[in-house]
C-alpha positions as CSV (number, residue, x, y, z in Angstrom):
1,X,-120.3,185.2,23.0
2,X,-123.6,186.3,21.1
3,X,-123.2,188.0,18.3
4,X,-125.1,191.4,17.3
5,X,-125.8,193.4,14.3
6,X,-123.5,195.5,14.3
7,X,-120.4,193.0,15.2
8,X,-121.9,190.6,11.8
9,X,-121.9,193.8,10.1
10,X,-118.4,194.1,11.0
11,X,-117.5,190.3,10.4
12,X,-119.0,190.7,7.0
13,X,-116.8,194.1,6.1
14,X,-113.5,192.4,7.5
15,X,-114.7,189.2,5.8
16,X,-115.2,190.9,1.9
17,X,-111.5,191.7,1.5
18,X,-112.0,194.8,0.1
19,X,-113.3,196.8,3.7
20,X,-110.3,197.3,5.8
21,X,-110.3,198.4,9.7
22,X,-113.1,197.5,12.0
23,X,-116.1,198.9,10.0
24,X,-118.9,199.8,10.5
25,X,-118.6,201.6,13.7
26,X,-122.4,202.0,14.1
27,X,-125.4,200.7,11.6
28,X,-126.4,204.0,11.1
29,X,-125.0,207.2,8.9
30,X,-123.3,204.5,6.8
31,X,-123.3,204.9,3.5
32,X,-121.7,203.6,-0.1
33,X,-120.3,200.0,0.5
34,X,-120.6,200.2,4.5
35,X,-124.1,201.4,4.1
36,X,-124.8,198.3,2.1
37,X,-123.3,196.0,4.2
38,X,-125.7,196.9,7.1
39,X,-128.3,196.2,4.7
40,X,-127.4,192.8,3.2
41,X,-126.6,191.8,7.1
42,X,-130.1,193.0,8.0
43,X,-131.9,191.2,4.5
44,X,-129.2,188.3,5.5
45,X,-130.7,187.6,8.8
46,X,-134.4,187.6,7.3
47,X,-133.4,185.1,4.5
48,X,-132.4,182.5,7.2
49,X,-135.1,182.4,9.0
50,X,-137.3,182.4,6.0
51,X,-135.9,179.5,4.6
52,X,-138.1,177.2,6.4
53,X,-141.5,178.0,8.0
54,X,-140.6,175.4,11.1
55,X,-137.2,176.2,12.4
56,X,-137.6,175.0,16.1
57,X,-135.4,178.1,17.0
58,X,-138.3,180.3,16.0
59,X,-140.9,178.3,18.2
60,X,-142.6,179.8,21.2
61,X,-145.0,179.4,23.7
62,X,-148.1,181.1,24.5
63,X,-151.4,181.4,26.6
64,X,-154.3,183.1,27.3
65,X,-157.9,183.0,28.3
66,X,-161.2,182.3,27.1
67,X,-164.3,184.3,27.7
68,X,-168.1,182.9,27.5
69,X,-169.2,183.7,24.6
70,X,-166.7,184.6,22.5
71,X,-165.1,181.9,20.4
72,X,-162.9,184.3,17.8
73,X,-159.4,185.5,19.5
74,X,-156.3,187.5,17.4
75,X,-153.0,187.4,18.2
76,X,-152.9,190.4,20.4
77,X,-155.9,189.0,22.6
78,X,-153.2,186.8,24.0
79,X,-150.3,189.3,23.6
80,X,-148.6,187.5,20.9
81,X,-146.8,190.4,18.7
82,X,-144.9,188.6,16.6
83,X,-147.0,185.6,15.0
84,X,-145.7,184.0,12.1
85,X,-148.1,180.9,12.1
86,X,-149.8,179.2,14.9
87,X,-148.8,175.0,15.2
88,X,-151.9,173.3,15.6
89,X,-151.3,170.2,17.1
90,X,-150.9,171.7,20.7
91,X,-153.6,173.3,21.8
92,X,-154.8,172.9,25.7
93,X,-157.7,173.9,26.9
94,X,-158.8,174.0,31.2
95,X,-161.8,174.9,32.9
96,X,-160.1,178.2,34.3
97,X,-161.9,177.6,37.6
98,X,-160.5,173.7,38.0
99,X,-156.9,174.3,36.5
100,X,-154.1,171.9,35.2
101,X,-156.2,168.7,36.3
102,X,-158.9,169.7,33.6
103,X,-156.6,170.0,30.6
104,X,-157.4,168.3,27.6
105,X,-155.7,168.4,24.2
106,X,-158.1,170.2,21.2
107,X,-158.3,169.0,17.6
108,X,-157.8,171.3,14.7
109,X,-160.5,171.6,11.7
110,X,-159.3,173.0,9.1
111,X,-161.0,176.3,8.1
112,X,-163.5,174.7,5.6
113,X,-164.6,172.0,8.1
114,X,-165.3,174.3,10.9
115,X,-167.7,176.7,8.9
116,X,-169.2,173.4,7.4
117,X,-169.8,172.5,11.4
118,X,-170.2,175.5,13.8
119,X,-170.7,178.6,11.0
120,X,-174.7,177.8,10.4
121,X,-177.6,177.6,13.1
122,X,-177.7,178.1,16.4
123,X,-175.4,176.2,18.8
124,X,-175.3,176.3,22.3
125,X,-172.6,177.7,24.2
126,X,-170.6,174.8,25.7
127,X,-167.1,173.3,26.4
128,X,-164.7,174.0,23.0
129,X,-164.1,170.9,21.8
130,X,-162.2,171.9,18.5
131,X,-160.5,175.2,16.9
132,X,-159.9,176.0,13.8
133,X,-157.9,179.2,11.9
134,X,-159.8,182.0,10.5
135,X,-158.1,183.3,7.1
136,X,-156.9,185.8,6.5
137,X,-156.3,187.4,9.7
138,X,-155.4,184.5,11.4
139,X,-157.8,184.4,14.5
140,X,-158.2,181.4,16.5
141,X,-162.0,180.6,16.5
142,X,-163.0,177.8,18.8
143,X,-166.0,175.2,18.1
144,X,-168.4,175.5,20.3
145,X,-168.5,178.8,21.7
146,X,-167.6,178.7,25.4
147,X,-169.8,178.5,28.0
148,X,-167.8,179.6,30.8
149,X,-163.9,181.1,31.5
150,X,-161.2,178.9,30.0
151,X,-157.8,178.6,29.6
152,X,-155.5,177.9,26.6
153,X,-152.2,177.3,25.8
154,X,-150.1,176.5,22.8
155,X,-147.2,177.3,20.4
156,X,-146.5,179.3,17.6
157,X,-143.6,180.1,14.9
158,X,-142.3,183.4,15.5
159,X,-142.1,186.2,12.1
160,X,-138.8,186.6,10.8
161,X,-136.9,188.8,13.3
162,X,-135.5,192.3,11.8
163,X,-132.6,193.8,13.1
164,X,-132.8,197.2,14.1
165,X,-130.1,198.7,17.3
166,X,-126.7,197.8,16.8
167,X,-126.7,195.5,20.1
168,X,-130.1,192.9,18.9
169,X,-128.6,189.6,18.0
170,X,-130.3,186.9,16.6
171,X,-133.1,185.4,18.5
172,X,-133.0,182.1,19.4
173,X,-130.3,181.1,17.4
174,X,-126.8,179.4,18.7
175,X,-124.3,181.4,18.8
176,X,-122.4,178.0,16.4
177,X,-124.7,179.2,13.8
178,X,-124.6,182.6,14.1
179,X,-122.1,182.9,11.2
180,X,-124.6,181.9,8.5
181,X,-125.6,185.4,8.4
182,X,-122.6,186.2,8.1
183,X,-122.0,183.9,4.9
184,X,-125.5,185.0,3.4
185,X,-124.6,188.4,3.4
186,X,-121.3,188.0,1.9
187,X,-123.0,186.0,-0.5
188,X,-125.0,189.3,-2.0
189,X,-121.8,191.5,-1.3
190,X,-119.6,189.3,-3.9
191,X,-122.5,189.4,-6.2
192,X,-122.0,192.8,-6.3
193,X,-118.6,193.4,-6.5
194,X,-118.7,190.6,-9.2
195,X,-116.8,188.1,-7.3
196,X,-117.0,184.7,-8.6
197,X,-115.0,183.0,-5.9
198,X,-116.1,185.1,-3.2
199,X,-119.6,184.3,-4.1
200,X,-118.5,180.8,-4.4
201,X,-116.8,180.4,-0.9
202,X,-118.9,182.0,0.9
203,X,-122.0,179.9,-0.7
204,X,-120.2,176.8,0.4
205,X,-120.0,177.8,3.8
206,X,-123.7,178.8,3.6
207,X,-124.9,175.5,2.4
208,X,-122.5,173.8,5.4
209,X,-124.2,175.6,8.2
210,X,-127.5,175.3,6.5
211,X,-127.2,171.6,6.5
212,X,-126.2,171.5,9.9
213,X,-129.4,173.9,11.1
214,X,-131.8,171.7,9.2
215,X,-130.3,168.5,11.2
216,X,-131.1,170.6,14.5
217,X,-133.6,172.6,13.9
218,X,-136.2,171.2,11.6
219,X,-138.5,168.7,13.1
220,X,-138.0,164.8,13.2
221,X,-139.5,162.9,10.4
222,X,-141.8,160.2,11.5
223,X,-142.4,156.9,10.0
224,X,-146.0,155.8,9.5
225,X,-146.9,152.3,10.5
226,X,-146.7,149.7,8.0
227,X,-148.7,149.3,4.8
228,X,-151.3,146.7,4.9
């Protein structure tokens, strides 16, 4: 069964050896040790997904349209709230009015190359045939600026979740892994209470499951071809 806040919360009391009963009832109104268990389960949840900027568990989908003459688009144009970073190696692009048949795949330029090739002169509105990543605010900008109604379609890494109600549980994460938030956040409640094996255990368990997410969850190295 999926775990939520407020049952790690509880895993993490009944875990520290010095909480006894099923506590916390709720992750609000807690305060003294209880209060700070909600929080290191919360900051515990955060950590994992931060450890790695590509966890496939944090990958989505998205897609969205693209209007002549306008080749800048944020987040929100496609109704993405919660954009950690786009991946841009999958970007599809169709005529809107031909559909699927018309996809084709679109390179990325990195920022510097586009405004080297599209950010001077006048271009003519055609067919993007490139995009690139406007910093700091993270637009997508396409090269050229289209000509008529497209659509797109890609992927992007979701921001770290944050756990807020008592019932949210970790997105996208299986439930075998769920207890490495469990182990992070009794890593900061023995370092508190000054527990050197506490600390020590539950690190070892971290570093377990952590090893085991990175095998499933980080993407497969590729080999290049061989040297000449």
């Amino acid at each position: 069964m999926t775990a939520t806040f407020l049952s790690l919360c509880q895993d993490v009391a009944r875990e520290s050896g010095v909480i006894s009963g099923t506590q916390p009832t709720a992750v609000t109104g807690q305060t003294g040790l209880l209060g700070k268990v909600v929080v290191w389960t919360k900051d515990a949840w955060v950590n994992v997904q931060r450890e790695r900027a590509t966890w496939d568990f944090m990958l989505s989908e998205f897609s969205g349209t693209l209007l002549v003459g306008t080749p800048e688009y944020t987040a929100a144009s496609w109704n993405v709230t919660d954009l950690g970073s786009w991946v841009t190696d999958n970007m599809i692009i169709a005529l809107a009015a031909t559909g699927a048949s018309d996809e084709t795949r679109l390179p990325y330029f990195p920022w510097s190359t586009w405004k080297q090739t599209y950010d001077i002169g006048s271009i003519a509105n055609v067919r993007p045939t490139t995009f690139s990543i406007k910093p700091p605010s993270q637009s997508v900008i396409f090269g050229q600026t289209p000509d008529d109604t497209y659509d797109v379609r890609g992927e992007y890494y979701r921001s770290p979740q944050v756990f807020v109600d008592g019932t949210d549980s970790p997105t996208g994460l299986d439930v075998a892994f769920e207890q490495i938030i469990v182990q992070r956040a009794l890593m900061m409640l023995n370092g508190h209470i000054k527990s050197a094996d506490g600390y020590a255990d539950a690190q070892m368990q971290y570093n377990i499951l952590a090893d085991q997410m990175r095998t499933k969850y980080l993407p497969e190295i590729t080999l290049g071809g061989p040297l000449a």
